[in-house]
N, C-alpha and C positions, 0 to 999 in steps of 0.2 A: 139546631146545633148538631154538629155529626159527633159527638164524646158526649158519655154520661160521667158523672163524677162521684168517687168516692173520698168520705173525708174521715180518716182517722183522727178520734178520739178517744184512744187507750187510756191505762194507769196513771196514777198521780205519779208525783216526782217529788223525792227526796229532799233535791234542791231547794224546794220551794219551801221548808221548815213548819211541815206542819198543813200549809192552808189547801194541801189536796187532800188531808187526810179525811174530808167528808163529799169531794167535789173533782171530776176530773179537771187537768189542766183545760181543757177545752172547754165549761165553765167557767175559768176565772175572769169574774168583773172588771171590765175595762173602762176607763173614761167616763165612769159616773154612770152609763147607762147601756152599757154594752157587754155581753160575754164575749169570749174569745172567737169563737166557733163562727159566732156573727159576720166576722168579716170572711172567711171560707164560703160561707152560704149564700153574701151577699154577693160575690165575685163569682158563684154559681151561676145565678139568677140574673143578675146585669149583664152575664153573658149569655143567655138564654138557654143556658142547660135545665133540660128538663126534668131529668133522671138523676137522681140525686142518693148515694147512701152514706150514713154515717155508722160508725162501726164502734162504737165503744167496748170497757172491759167495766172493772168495778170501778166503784165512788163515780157510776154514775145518774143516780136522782136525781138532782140538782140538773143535770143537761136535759133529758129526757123531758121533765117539767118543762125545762124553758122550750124545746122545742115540738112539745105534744102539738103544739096547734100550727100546720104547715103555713097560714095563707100569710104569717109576719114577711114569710119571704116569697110568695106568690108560689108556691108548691100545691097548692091545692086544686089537683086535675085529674081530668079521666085519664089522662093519659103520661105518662111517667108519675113525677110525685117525689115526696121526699120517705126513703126508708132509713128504720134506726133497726140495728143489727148489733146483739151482744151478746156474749160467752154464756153460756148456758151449762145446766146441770142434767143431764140424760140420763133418766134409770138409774143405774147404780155406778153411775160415771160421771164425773166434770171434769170439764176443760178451762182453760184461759191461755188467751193466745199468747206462745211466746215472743211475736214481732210482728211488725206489720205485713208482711210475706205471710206468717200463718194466717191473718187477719183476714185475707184476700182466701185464703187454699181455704181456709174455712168457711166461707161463704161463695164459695166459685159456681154452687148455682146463679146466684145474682149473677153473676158477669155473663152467664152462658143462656140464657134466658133474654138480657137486653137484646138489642139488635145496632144499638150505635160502634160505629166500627172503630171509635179511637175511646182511650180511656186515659180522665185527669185525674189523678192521685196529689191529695194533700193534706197535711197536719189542720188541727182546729187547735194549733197551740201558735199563733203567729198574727199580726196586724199588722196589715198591708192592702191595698186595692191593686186586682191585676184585672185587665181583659183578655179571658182564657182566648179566647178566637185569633188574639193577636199569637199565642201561643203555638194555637193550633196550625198557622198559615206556617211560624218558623219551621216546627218540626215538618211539614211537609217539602214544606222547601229543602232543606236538608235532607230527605230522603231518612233520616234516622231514624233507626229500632226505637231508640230511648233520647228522649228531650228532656233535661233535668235543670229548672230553674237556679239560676246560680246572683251570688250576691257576695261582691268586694265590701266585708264590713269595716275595714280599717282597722283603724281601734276601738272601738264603738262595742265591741265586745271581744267575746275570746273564742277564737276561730276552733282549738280542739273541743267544744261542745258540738262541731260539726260535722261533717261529710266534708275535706279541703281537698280540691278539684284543680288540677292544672289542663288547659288546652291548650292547641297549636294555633296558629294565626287566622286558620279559618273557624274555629271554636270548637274544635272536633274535642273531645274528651282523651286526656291519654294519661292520665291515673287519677285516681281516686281513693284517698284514704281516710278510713272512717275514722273517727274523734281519735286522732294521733295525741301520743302522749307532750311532744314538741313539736312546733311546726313555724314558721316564718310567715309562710301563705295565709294570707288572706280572704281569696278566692272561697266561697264555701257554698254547697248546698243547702239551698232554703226550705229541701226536704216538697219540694213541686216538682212531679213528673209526666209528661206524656205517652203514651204506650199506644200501639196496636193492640184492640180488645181481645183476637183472636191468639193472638201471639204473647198475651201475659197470660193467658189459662195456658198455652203449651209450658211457657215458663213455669210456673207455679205446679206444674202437673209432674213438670220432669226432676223438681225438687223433691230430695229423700228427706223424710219424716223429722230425722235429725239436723237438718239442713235450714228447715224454714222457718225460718227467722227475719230477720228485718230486710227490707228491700236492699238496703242500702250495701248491706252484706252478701245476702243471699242471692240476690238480682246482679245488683250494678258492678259489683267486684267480680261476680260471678261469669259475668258475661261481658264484661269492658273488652276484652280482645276478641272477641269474637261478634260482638254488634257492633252497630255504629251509632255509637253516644256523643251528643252535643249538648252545650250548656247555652241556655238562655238568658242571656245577660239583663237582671233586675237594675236600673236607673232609680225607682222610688222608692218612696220609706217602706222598709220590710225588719221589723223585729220578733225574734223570738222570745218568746214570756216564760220559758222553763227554768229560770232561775228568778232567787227572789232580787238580786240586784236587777236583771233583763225586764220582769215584770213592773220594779219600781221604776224603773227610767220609761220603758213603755207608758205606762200611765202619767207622768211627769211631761214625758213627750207633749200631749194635750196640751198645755198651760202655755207652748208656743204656738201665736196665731196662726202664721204658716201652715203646722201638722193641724189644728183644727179645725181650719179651714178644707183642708186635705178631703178629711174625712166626714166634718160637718155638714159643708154648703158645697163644695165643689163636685158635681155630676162625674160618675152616679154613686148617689149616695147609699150609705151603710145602715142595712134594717135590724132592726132588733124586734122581740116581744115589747108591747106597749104596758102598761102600767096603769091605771085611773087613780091617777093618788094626784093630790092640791098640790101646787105649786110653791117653792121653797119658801119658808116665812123668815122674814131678820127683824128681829123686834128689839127696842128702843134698845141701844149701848153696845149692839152687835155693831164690828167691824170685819168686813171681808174685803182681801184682797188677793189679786192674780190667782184665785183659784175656781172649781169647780165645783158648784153647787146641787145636789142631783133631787129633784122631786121629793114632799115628804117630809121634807129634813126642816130643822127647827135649828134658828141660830141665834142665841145670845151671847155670846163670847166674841174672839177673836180668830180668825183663820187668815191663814199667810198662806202661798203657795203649796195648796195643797187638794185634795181632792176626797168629796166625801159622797158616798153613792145614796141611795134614798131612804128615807126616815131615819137619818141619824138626829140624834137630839144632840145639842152642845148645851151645856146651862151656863150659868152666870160666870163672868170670871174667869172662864179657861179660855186657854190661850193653847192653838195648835198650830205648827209649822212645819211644813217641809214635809208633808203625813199623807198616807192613804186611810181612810176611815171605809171598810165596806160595809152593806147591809145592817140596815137596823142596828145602829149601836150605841147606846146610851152614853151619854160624857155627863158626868156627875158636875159641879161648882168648883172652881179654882184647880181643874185639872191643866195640866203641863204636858200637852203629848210634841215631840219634834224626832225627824228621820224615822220613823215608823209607821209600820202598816198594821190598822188594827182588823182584829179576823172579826166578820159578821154577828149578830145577833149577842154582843161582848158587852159586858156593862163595867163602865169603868168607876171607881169609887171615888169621891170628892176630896179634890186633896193630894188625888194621885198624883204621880210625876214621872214619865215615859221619855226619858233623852237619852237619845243614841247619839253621841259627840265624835266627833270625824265621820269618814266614808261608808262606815256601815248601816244594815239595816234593821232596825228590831222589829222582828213579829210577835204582835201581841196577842194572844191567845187566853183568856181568862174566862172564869165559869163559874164568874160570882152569880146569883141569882138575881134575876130585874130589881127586883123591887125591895129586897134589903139594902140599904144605906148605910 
């Protein structure tokens, strides 16, 4: 592959109430057996990029764990590999990057050091499968400085969480406005770019100190009249997970054949870190239906359309619906959890009752201890 790829995995997010406060977004548990970062990595590696970095800031343990060991995504070689690169504390000085433009200027030995002549930039906050190569052939085609993946989300979400993008007929780029406060456009950056290697260390070099800050700003706005930017028009599923409603529907998403198939069975498929934990148990009076059961997990209750990651316990009597349950989380006897996402290693008390009624989402956060009742 002629590009090596970098994948930003910054700060938590606000949005998300809470469940980045120990985990970067590029962490968060997808689909009963997946982090986020997962499908980036794997749309690396299916496209045979060999050179790989990811760049994180803080709340990031939790990633770092999952990805110490390269070979879940075949990174493990003499030759490129997967690098984690993050904000650091020097002597009597720290830093943390203020955008993904500082992200890059701060590590611009990496880029200057590779030798692949083209560079993919993207979020580990998003699930979707692309074939970067197909990528690579548009922006070449187009002769374009800058190739920025773009995606008409309808109403599927809310277009100012994004970069909204107008082109001309031949897809040329001709404005660009980052997370506008109003906007009609649909059209939006899915935050996927392609670059000349040589030609984003000039850009990143020629940025003042004050300046560098996120691509999107500091780059694409920066230089929209003066490069030649085109937008690659995304066809399949592509969601962003930075909000807690984007993250509940992403994982909800799952529960139609279709998207599961997508990502499940359909080549090439989505690698993650493996697990050695037993296969899910339902024991006598458990009823599960249309949901997702993830290794581990223990079910005697009932579960409706809903999604529980591994070794959750459900005991006797409760009833969950319409729920995201992550890691390890105990469900005591005649608990009531619906429209809620509960945060990891959470033990819920017998009896409890968790309804969020209408559209909204409730995140449950609690820090009873295990094994008091």
């Amino acid at each position: 592959m002629r590009a090596l790829g970098v994948i930003f995995a910054g700060k938590g997010n606000d949005e998300l109430q809470g469940l980045t406060n120990k985990r970067a977004v590029a962490a968060m548990p997808i689909a009963g057996k997946y982090r986020a970062i997962d499908f980036a990595l794997s749309n690396m590696t299916n496209s045979h990029i060999q050179n790989v970095a990811i760049i994180t800031q803080n709340n990031a343990r939790s990633l770092i764990e999952h990805v110490n060991s390269s070979k879940w995504w075949d990174f493990g070689r003499k030759q490129g590999g997967l690098f984690v690169f993050s904000s650091a504390t020097l002597g009597d000085s720290s830093y943390f990057y203020s955008g993904t433009a500082d992200m890059l200027y701060q590590n611009i030995e990496y880029l200057k050091k590779s030798h692949e002549p083209y560079v993919i930039l993207t979020s580990g906050d998003s699930v979707y499968k692309m074939d970067y190569n197909k990528l690579l052939e548009y922006h070449i085609s187009k002769k374009a400085d800058i190739t920025i993946v773009c995606k008409d989300i309808g109403s599927s979400d809310n277009p100012t969480r994004f970069g909204v993008v107008e082109v001309d007929s031949d897809n040329k780029i001709i404005q660009f406005e980052e997370k506008p406060l109003e906007t009609e456009n649909t059209y939006v950056s899915t935050g996927i770019y392609v670059i000349r290697r040589r030609q984003l260390i000039d850009m990143l070099e020629e940025l003042s100190a004050d300046k560098r800050q996120d691509i999107a700003t500091s780059i694409v706005m920066r230089y929209l009249k003066k490069k030649r930017m085109y937008a690659y028009d995304m066809k399949d599923y592509w969601k962003n997970i930075s909000s807690v409603e984007a993250y509940y529907e992403a994982n909800m998403d799952f529960l139609n054949k279709d998207i599961r198939n997508h990502f499940f069975k359909d080549d090439p498929i989505i690698y993650s870190k493996v697990y050695d934990l037993p296969p899910a148990k339902y024991n006598v009076g458990s009823a599960v239906k249309n949901s997702l059961i993830s290794s581990g997990s223990i079910i005697n209750g009932t579960v409706e359309n809903s999604i529980l990651f591994k070794t959750v316990f459900v005991g006797e009597g409760s009833v969950i619906k319409n729920s995201i349950i992550l890691d390890d989380v105990y469900v005591g006897k005649d608990v009531i959890i619906e429209n809620c996402i509960i945060e990891s290693r959470d033990t819920l008390r017998d009896k409890s009752i968790y309804v969020e009624n209408g559209r909204n989402i409730n995140v449950i956060i609690e820090k009873n201890e295990r094994y008091i009742m």
